[in-house]
C-alpha positions in Angstrom: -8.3 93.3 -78.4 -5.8 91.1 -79.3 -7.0 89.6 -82.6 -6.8 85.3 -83.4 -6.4 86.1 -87.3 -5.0 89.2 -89.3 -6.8 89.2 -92.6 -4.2 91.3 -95.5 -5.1 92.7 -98.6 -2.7 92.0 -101.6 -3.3 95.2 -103.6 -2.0 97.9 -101.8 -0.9 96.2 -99.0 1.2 93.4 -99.7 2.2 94.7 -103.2 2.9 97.6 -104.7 0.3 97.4 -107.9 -2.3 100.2 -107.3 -0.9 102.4 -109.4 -0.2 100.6 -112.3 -3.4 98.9 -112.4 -4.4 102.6 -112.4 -2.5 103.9 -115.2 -3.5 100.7 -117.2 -7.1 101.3 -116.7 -7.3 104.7 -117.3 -5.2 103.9 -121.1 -7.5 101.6 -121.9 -10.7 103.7 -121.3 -9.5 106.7 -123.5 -10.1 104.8 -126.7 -14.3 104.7 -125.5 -13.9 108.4 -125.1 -13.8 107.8 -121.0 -11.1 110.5 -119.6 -10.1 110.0 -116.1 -7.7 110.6 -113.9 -5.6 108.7 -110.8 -7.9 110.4 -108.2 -11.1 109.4 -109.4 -9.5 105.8 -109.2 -8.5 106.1 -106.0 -12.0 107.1 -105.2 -14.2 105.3 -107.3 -12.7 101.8 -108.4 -10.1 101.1 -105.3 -10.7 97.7 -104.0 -13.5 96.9 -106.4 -13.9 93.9 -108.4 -13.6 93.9 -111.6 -17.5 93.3 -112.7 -18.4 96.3 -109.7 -15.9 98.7 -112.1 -17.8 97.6 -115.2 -20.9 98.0 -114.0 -19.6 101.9 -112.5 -18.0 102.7 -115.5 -21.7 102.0 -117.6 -23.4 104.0 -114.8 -21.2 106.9 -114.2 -20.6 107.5 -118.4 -23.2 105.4 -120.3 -20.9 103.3 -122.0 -20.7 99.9 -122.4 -17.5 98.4 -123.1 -17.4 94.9 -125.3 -16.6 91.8 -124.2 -13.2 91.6 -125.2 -12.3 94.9 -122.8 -11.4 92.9 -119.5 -9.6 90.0 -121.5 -7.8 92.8 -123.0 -7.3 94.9 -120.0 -6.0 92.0 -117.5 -2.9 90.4 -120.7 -1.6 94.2 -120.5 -2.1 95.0 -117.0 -0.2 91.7 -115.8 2.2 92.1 -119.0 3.2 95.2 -116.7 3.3 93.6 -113.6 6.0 91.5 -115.1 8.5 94.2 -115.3 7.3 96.3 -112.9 5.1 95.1 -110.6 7.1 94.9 -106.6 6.3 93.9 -103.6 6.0 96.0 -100.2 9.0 97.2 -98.6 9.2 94.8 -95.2 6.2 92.9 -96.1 8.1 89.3 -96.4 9.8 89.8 -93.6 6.2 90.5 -91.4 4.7 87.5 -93.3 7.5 85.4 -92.2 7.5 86.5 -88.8 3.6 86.3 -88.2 2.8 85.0 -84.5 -0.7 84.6 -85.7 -2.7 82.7 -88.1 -3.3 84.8 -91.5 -4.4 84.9 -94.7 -4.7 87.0 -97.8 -8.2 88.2 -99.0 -8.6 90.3 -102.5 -10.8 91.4 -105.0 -8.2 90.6 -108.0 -9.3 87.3 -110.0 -7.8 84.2 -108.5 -5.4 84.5 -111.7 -4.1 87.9 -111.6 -3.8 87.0 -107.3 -1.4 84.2 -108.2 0.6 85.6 -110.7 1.6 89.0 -108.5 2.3 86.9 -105.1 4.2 84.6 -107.5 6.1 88.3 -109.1 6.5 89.4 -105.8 8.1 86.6 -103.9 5.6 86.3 -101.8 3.8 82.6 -103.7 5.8 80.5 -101.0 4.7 82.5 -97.7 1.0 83.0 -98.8 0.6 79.3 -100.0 -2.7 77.9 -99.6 -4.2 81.4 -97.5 -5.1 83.0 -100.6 -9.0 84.0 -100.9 -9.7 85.6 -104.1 -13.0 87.5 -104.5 -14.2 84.8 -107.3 -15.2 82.7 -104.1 -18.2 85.0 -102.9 -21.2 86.6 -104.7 -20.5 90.1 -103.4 -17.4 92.1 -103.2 -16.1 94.8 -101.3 -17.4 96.7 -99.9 -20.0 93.9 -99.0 -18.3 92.1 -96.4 -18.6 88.7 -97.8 -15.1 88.0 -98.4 -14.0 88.9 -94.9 -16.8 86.8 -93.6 -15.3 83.6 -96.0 -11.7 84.3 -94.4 -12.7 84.3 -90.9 -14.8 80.9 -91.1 -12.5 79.6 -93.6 -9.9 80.0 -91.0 -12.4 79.1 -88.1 -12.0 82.5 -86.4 -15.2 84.6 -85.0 -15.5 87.8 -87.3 -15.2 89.9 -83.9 -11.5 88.1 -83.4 -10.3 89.5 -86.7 -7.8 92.4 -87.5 -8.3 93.3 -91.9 -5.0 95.4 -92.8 -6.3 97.5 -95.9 -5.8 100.5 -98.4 -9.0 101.2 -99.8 -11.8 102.8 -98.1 -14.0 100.0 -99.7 -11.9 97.8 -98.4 -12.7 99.2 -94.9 -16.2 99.1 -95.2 -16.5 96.0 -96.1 -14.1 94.8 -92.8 -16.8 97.1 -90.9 -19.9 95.2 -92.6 -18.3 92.2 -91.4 -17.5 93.3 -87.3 -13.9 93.4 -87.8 -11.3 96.2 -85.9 -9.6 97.3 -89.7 -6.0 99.0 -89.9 -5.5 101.7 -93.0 -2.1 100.7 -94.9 -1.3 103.9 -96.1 2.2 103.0 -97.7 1.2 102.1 -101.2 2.6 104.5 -104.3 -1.0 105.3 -105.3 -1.7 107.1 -102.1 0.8 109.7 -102.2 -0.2 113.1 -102.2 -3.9 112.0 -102.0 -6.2 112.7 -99.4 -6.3 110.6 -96.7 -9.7 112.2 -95.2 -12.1 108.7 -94.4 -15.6 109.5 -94.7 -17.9 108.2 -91.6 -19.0 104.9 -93.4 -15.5 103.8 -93.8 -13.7 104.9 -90.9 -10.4 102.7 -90.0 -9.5 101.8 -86.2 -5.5 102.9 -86.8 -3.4 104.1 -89.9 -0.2 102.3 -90.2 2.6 104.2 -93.3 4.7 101.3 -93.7 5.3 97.3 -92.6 8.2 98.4 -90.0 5.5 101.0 -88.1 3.2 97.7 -88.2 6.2 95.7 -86.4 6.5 98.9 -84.1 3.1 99.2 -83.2 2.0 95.3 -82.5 5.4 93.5 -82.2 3.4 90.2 -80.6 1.8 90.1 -83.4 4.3 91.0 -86.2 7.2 89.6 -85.7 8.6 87.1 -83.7 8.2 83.5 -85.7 8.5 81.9 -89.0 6.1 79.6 -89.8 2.9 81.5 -89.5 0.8 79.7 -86.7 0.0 81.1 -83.1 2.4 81.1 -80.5 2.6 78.2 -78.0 3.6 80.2 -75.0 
């Protein structure tokens, strides 16, 4: 299938921010007496929004944490991305070179979505294609957001190609009919297991943005202005 839009994740994908938005969680929890580690991250918060971790963090350890936690949490966590936040080796140069239509769906707050594309370099390319999870009533893994970018960008769900990290990222591309691609390049999944469970299952794994240009060269590379090919 050759897909009419490729749908990208930010976190994980197109930047490099996993695992500093790790770290900074699992700081911040210590002072409620919540000890965890990268791994249970990985497998328990990856691709979630922020109200979804909240509400895991008061099921999972019986803790409610104040109001003033996630104001809190996101002034440190982007104060970090200022200074260390980067973007994915190769993926300007694949967002540049995009011979189909695309756009950028994530389950960061529209905020902290503007300030890391705008970090990473990437403000310019991504422009108006941004879809922020603050648009829908469910988040990943419901596939609502998926569903938004496809008829946001008047595409059929079954036309659509999701590049993600997260297996609740995958489910949700699978909740909505899409073929889904594993990005597997991302610091925060080194030396973890890459084992998908049957619900979240991805069609192709892809290590880095030159394999992607490798594998589906019509699709990414070849122009510079991000709109299907005329031939």
């Amino acid at each position: 299938m050759r897909p009419e839009l490729v749908i990208f994740d930010c976190d994980g994908v197109l930047i490099d921010s996993e695992v500093i938005s790790a770290q900074m969680l699992i700081e911040a929890l210590i002072p409620y007496g919540i000890e965890i580690d990268r791994g249970f991250v990985t497998r328990h918060f990856l691709g979630r929004s922020y109200p979804v971790v909240l509400a895991e963090v008061r099921s999972r350890f019986g803790v409610d944490l104040p109001p003033s936690f996630e104001a809190e949490y996101r002034a440190r966590l982007l104060e970090a991305f200022e200074t260390r936040l980067k973007v994915m080796p190769g993926a300007p140069e694949v967002l540049a070179g995009m011979t189909l239509p695309w756009c950028v769906a994530t389950s960061s707050s529209p905020a902290r979505a503007r300030r890391s594309l705008e970090i990473t370099g990437l403000a310019g390319l991504v422009g108006d294609r941004l879809l922020t999870v603050a648009e829908v009533k469910h988040g990943k893994p419901a596939p609502d957001l998926f569903l938004l970018a496809a008829s946001r960008m008047g595409v059929e769900p079954g036309r659509c190609l999701v590049l993600e990290d997260s297996l609740n990222g995958i489910r949700a591309a699978r909740a909505a009919g899409m073929e889904v691609w594993r990005f597997t390049g991302g610091c925060h999944l080194r030396g973890m297991d890459l084992t998908e469970p049957e619900d979240a299952r991805s069609d192709r794994a892809i290590a880095s943005f030159a394999q992607l240009g490798q594998v589906a060269p019509k699709i990414f590379a070849g122009r510079t202005n991000g709109q299907a090919p005329r031939d």
